[in-house]
LOVEXVO-414957 format. One line per field, with one value per residue: residue number from 1; residue in three letters; x, y, z of N, C-alpha, C, O in turn. Coordinates in nm, 3 decimals. Layout:
% residues N
k <- (NUM  ...)
r <- (Ala  ...)
n.X <- (X  ...)
n.Y <- (Y  ...)
n.Z <- (Z  ...)
ca.X <- (X  ...)
ca.Y <- (Y  ...)
ca.Z <- (Z  ...)
c.X <- (X  ...)
c.Y <- (Y  ...)
c.Z <- (Z  ...)
o.X <- (X  ...)
o.Y <- (Y  ...)
o.Z <- (Z  ...)
This chain:
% residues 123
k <- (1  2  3  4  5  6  7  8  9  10  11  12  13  14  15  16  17  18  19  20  21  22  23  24  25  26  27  28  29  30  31  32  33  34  35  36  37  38  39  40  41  42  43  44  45  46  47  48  49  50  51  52  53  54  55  56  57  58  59  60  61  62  63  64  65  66  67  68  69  70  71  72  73  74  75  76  77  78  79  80  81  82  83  84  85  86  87  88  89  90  91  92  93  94  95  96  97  98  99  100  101  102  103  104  105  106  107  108  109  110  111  112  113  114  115  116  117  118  119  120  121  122  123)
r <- (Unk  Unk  Unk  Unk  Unk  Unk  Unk  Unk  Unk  Unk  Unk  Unk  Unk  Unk  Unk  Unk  Unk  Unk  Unk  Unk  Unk  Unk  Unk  Unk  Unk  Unk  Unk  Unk  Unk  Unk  Unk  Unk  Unk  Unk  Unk  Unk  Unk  Unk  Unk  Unk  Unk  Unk  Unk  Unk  Unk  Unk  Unk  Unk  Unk  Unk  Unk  Unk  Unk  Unk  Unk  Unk  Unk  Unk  Unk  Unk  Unk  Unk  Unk  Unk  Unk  Unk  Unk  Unk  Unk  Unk  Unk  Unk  Unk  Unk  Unk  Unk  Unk  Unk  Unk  Unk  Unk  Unk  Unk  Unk  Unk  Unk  Unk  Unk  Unk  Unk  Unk  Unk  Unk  Unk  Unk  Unk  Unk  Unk  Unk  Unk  Unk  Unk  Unk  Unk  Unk  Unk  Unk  Unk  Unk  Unk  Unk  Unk  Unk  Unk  Unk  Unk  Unk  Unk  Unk  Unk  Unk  Unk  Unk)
n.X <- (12.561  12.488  12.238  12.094  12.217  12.049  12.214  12.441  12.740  13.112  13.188  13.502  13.634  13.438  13.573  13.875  13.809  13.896  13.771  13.703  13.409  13.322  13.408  13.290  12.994  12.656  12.357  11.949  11.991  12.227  12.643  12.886  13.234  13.531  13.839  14.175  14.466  14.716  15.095  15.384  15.555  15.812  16.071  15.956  15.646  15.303  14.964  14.669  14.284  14.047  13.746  13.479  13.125  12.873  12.601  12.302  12.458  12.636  12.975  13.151  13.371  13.590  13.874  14.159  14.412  14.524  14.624  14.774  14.651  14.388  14.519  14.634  14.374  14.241  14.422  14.399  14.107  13.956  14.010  13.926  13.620  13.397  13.043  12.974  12.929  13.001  13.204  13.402  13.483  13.539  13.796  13.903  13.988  14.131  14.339  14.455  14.564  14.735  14.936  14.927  15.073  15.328  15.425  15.421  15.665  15.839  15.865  15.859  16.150  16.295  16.273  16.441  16.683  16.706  16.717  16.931  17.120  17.044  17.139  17.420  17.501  17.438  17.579)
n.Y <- (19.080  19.336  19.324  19.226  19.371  19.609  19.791  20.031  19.950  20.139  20.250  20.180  20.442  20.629  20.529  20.620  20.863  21.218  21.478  21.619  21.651  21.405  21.227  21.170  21.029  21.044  20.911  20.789  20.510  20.462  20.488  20.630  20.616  20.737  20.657  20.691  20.509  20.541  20.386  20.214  20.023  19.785  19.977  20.242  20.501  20.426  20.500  20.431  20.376  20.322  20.185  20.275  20.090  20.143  19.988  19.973  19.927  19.793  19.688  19.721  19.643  19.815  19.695  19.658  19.501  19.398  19.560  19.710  19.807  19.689  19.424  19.500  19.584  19.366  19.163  19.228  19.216  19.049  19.153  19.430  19.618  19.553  19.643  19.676  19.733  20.045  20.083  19.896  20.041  20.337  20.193  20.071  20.327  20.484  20.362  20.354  20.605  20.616  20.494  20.652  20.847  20.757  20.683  20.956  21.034  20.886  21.001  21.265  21.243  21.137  21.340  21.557  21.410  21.451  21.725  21.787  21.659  21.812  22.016  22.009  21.951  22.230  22.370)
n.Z <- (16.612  16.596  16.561  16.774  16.954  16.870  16.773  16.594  16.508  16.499  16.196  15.988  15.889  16.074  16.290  16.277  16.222  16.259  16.324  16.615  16.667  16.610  16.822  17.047  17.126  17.222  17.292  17.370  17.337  17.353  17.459  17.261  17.244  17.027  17.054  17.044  17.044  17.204  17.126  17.166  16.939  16.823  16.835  16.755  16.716  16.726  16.620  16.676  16.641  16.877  16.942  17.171  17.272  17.494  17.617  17.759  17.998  17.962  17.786  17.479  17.245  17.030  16.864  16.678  16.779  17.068  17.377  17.647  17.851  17.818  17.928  18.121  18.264  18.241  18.392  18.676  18.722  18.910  19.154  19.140  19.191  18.946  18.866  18.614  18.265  18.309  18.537  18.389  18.179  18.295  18.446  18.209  18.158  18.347  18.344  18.086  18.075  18.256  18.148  17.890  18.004  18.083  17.819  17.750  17.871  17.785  17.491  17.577  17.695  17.447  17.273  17.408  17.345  17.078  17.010  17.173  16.991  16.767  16.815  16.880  16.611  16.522  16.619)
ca.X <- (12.571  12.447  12.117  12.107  12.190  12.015  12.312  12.515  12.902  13.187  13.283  13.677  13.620  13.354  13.681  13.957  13.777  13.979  13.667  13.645  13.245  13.276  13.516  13.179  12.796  12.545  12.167  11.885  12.009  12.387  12.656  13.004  13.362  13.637  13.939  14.336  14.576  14.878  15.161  15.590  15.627  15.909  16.101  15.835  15.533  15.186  14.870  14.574  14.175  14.002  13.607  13.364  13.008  12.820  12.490  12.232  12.542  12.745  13.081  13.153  13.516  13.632  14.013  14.248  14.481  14.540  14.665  14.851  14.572  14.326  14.579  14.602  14.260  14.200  14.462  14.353  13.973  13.872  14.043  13.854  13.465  13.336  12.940  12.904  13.050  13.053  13.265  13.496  13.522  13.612  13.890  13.991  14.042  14.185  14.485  14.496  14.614  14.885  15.015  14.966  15.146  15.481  15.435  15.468  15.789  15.947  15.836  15.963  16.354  16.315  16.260  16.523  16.771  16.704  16.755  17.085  17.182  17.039  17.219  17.564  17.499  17.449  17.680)
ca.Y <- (19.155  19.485  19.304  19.215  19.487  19.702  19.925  20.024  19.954  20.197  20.153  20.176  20.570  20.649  20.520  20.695  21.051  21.302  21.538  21.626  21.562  21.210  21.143  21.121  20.998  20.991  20.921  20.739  20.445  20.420  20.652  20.574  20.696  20.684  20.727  20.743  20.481  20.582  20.272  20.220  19.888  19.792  20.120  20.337  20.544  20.389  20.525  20.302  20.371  20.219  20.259  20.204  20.135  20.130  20.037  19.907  19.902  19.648  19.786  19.716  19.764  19.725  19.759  19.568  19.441  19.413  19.680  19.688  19.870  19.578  19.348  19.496  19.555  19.182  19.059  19.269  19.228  19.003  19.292  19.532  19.564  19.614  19.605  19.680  19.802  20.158  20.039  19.824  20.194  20.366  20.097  20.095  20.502  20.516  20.264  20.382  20.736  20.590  20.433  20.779  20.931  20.659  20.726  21.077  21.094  20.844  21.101  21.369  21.205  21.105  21.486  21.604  21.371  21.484  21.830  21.791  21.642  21.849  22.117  21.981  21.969  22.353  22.420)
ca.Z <- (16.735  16.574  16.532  16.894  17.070  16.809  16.779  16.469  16.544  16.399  16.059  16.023  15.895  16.148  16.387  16.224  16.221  16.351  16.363  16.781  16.707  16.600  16.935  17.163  17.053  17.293  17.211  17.440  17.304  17.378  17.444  17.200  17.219  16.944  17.091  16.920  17.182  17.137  17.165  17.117  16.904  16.759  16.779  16.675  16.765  16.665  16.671  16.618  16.675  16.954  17.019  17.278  17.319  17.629  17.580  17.839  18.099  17.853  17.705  17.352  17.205  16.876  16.832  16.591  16.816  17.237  17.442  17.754  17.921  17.852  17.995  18.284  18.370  18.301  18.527  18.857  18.684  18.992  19.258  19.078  19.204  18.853  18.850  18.486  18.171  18.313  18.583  18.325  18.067  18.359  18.516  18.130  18.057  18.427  18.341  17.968  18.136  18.311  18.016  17.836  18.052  18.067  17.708  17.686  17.946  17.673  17.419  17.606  17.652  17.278  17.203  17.466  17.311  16.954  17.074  17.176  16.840  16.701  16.925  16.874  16.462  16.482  16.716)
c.X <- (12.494  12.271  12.055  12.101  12.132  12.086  12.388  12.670  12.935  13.214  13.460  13.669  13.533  13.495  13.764  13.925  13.832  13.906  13.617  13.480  13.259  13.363  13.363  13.031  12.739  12.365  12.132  11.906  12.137  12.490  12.815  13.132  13.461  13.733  14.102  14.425  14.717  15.012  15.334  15.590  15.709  15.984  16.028  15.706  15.431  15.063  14.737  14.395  14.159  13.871  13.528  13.242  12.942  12.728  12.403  12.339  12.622  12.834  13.128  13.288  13.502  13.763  14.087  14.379  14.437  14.604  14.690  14.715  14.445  14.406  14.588  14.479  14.184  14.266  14.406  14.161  13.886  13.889  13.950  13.713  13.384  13.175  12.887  12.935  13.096  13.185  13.418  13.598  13.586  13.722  13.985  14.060  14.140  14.327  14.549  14.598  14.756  14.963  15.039  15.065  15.294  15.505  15.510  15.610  15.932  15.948  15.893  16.125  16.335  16.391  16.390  16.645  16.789  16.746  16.906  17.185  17.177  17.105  17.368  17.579  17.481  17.521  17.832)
c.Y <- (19.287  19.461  19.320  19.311  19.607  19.855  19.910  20.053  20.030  20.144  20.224  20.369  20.660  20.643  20.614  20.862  21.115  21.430  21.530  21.583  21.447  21.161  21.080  21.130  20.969  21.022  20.807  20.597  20.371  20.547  20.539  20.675  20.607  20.776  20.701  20.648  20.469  20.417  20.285  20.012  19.930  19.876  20.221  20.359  20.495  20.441  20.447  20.354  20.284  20.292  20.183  20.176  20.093  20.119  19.924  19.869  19.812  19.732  19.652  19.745  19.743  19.829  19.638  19.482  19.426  19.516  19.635  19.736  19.735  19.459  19.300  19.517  19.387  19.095  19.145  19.255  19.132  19.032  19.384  19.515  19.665  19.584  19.593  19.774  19.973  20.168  19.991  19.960  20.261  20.305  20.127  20.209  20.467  20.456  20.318  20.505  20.698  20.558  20.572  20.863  20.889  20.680  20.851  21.145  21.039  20.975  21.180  21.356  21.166  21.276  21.548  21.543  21.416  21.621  21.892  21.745  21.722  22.010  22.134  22.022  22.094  22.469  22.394)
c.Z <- (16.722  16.616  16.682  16.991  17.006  16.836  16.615  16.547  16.434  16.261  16.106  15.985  16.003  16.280  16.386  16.217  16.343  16.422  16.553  16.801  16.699  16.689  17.021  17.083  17.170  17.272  17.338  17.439  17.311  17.372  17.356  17.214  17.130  17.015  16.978  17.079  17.061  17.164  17.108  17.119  16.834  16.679  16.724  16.751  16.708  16.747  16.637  16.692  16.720  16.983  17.082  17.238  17.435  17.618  17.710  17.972  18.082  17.801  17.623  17.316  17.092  16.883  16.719  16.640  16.932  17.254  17.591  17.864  17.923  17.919  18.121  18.378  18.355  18.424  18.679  18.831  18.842  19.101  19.234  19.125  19.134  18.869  18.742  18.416  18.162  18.417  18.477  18.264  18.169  18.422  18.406  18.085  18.230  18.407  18.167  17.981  18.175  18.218  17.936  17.909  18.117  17.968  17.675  17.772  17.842  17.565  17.461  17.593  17.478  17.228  17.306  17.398  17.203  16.923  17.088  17.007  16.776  16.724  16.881  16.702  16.416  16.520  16.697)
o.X <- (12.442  12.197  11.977  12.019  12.151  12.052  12.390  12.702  12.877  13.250  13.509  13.710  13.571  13.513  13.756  14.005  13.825  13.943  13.528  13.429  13.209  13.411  13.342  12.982  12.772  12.292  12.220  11.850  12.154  12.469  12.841  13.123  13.481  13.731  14.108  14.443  14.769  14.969  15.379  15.607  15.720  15.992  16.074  15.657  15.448  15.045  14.743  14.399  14.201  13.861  13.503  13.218  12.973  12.679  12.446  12.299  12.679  12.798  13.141  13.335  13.420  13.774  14.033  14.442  14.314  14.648  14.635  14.706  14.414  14.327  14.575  14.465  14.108  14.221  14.380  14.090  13.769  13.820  13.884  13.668  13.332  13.167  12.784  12.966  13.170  13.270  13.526  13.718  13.708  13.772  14.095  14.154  14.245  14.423  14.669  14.700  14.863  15.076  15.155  15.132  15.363  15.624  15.612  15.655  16.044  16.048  16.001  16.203  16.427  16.498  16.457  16.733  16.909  16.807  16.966  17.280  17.275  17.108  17.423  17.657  17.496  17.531  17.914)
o.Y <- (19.342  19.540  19.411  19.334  19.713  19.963  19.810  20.147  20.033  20.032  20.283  20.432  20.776  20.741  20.701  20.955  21.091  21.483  21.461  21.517  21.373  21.052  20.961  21.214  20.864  21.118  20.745  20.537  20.252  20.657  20.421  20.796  20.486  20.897  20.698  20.702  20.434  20.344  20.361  19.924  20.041  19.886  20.279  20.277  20.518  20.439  20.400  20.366  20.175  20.407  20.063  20.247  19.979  20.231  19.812  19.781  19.752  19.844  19.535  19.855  19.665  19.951  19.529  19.409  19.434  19.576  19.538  19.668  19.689  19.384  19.199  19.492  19.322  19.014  19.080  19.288  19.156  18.974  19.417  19.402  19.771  19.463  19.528  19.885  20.028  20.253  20.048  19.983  20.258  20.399  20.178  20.212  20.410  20.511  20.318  20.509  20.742  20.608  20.608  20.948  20.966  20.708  20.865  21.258  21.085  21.047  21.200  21.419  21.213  21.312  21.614  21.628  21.440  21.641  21.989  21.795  21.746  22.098  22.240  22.111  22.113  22.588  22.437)
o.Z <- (16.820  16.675  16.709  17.080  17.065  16.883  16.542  16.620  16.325  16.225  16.203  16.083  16.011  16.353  16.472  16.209  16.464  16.527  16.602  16.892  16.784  16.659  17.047  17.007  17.225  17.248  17.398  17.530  17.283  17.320  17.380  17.195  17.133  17.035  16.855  17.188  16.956  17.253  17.022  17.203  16.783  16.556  16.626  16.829  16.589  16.869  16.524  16.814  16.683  17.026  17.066  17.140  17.470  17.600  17.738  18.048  18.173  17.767  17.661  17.345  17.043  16.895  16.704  16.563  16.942  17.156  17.643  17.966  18.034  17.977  18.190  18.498  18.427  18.505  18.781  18.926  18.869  19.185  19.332  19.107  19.169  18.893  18.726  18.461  18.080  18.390  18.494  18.282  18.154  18.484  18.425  18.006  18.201  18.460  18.138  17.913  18.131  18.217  17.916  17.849  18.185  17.960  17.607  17.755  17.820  17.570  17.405  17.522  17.412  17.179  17.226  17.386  17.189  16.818  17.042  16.947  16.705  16.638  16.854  16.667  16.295  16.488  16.779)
């Protein structure tokens, strides 16, 4: 694929960098984002690298699992009037958001609940 679309895909450190420069790459050639999706399996917070590339109006992922956010822009994907993988990147950050942000209200009652425990235990 690399050969093909004469692009170099992330390596797994290139993903994982926490470095704000290595979140966004853009050159004449393709533009890339590494992002951080956040997720609640089995009792627990997980964070997991996910990156883009966009190149010639084609989007590129590479993640290690599925995500709720690709899910759902596959099932409404033929509602949706995507023309091309800038279309798709945007459909996917726009739905990823929502999810971040169901996320972080759990997060919040987590932390409000912990609070109080931890309220009562000093109290």
């Amino acid at each position: 694929m690399e050969k093909d679309l004469e692009i170099r895909l992330f390596s797994a450190q290139d993903r994982e960098e926490i470095e704000t420069s290595s979140k966004y790459i853009e050159n004449e050639k393709f533009v890339g984002l590494n992002l951080i999706f956040l997720s609640f399996d089995d009792d627990e917070y997980k964070m997991d690298p996910v990156s883009f590339i966009l190149k010639d109006r084609v989007l590129i992922t590479q993640r290690e699992r599925e995500y709720k956010s690709f899910e759902d822009v596959l099932e409404k994907l033929n509602s949706l009037e995507l023309k091309n993988g800038v279309d798709l990147l945007l459909s996917l950050l726009e739905t990823r958001i929502d999810i971040d942000a169901d996320l972080i209200e759990l997060i919040t009652d987590d932390i409000n609940k912990l609070n109080k425990v931890i309220a009562k235990e000093i109290g």
